[in-house]
Each structure stands twice: as C-alpha cells, then as structure tokens.
C-alpha positions in Angstrom: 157.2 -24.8 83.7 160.9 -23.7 81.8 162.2 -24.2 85.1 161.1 -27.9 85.4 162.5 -28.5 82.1 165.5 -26.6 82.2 166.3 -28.9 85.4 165.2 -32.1 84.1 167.2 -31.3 81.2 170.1 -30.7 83.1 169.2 -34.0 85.1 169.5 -35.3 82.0 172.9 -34.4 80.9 174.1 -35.1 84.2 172.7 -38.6 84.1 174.5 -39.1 80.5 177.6 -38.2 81.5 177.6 -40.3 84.5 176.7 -43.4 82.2 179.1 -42.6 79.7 182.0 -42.7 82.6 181.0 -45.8 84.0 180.8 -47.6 80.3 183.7 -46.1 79.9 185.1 -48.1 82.7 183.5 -51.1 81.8 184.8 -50.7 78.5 188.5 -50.6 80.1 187.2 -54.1 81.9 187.1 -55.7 79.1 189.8 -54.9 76.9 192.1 -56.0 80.4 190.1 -59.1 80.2 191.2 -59.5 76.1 194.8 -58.8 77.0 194.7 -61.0 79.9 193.2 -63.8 77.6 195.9 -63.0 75.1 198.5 -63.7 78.2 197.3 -67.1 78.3 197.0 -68.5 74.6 193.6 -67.5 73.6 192.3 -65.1 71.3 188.9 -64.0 72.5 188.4 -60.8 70.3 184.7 -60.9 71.8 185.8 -58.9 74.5 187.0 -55.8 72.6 183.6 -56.4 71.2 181.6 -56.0 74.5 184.1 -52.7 74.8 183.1 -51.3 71.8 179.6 -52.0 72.9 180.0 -50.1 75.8 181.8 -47.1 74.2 178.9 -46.9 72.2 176.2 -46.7 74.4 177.9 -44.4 76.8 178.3 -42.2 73.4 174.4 -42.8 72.7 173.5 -40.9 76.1 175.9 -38.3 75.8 175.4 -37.2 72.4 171.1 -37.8 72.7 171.2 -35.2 75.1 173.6 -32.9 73.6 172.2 -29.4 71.9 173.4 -30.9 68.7 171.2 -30.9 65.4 169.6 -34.6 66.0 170.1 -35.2 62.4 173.6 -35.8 62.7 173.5 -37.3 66.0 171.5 -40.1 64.4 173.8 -40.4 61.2 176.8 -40.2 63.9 175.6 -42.8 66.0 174.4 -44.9 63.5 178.1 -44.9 61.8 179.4 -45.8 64.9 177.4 -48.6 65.7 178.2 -50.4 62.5 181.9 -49.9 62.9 181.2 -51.0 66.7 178.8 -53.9 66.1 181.7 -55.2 63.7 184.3 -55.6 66.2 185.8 -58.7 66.3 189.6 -58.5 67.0 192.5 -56.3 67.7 192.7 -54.4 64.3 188.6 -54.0 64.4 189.0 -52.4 67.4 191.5 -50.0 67.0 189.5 -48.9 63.5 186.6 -48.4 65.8 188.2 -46.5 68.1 190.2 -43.9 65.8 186.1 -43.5 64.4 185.2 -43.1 68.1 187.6 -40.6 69.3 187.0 -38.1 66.6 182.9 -38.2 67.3 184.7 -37.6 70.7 186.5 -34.7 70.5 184.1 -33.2 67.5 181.3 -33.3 70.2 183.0 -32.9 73.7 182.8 -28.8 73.9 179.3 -29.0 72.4 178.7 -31.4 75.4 180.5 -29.7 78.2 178.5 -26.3 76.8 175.2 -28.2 77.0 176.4 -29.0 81.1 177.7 -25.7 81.4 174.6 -23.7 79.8 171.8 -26.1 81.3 172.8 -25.3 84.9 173.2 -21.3 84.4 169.7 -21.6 82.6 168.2 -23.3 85.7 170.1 -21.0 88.2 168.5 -17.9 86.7 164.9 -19.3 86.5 165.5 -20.4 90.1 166.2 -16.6 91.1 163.5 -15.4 89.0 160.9 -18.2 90.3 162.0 -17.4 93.8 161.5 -13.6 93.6 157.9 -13.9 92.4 157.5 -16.3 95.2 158.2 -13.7 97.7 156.7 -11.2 96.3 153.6 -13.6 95.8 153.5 -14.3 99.7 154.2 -11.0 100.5 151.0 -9.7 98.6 149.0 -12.4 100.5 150.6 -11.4 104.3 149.8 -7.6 103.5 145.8 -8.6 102.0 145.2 -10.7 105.1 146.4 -7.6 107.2 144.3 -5.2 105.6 141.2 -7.6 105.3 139.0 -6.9 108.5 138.4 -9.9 110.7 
C-alpha cells in the first residue's frame, strides 16, 4: 500500500514538472507574440498577461506537489496570482516576474528533493515488496511439494 503511494506520488511530481516546462514554453509563446505585436504598432499587453497565467499554473503544480508546509504554498500561490492576474503591460510583468523568480528559486531544491526522495523511496519499497514476493512463492512451491497428492 506505501508502495502505491510512494509511486503515484512520484507520478505526481513527475507529471508537475512536466506541466510546469511546457507552460513554461507557452509562456515564452506569448511574450514573442507581445514583442512581435510591439514590432508592428500595437500594444497588446494581454499577451504578457496569458504568460503570467501560464507561469502561474505551471508554479501551482509544481509547488502542490512539493513536500512544502501547504500553508505557505497556499499564501505563496495566492500572492502570486494577484500579482499575475494583474498583468497588463510591460512594467506589470516584469514586477510579476521578479515576485516569480524568487518563489522560484526559494522552492526549486525543495522541489528537485521531493523528485529526488520520491523515487529512492519507491526503489526501496520495490526491493522490499519483491523479496517478500519470492519468498511468498517460494513458501507456496515447497507446501505444494510436501503436500501428498
């Protein structure tokens, strides 16, 4: 049963990191897409609004399935998406991301540890699940061997 949730847990944080890279690339989308705009006249600061949008929810993954204390995860995020749901131009944006790159790099090596110690959990469970499997079957060959036909 630990095993199971070790793994989905580590499905978990797999899964969130994978989200918050591809936001993260969508996020870079958009902000070409607001310098493009700028390139040709027009000031569409709801571009690096969608960005900070998607920097946010590929923070919301990551840090919901962090070993952090949920408490501040919640204040954290909610912070954040104040400052990103407020995004409306170039100088809103670069507030939001100074605010985003220190949740960043407060939370990355609890993050990367949460990876790191979610695997090794599951890889010892694994071993120990597997050992009383064969000693399990084991004990089953040698009672149907001794039990008389």
């Amino acid at each position: 049963m630990y095993q199971n949730h070790e793994s989905a847990l580590e499905t978990e944080r797999t899964q969130a990191a994978e989200l918050s890279s591809r936001t993260h690339m969508k996020a870079l989308g958009y902000e070409n897409l607001y310098y493009a705009s700028q390139g040709q006249g027009g000031n569409s600061g709801y571009y690096l609004h969608l960005a900070a949008e998607q920097l946010y929810q590929g923070r919301v993954g990551m840090m919901a399935t962090s070993p952090q204390d949920k408490k501040s995860v919640t204040e954290t995020l909610g912070k954040l998406r104040s400052i990103a749901s407020n995004v409306s131009d170039l100088p809103s944006f670069n507030a939001f991301m100074d605010q985003y790159n220190k949740v960043v790099e407060d939370a990355s090596g609890i993050e990367v540890n949460g990876l790191i110690d979610a695997g090794h959990s599951a890889t010892h469970f694994f071993w120990f699940y597997l050992s009383l499997y064969v000693i399990g079957t084991v004990l089953a060959l040698v009672g149907q061997a001794i039990e008389p036909l």
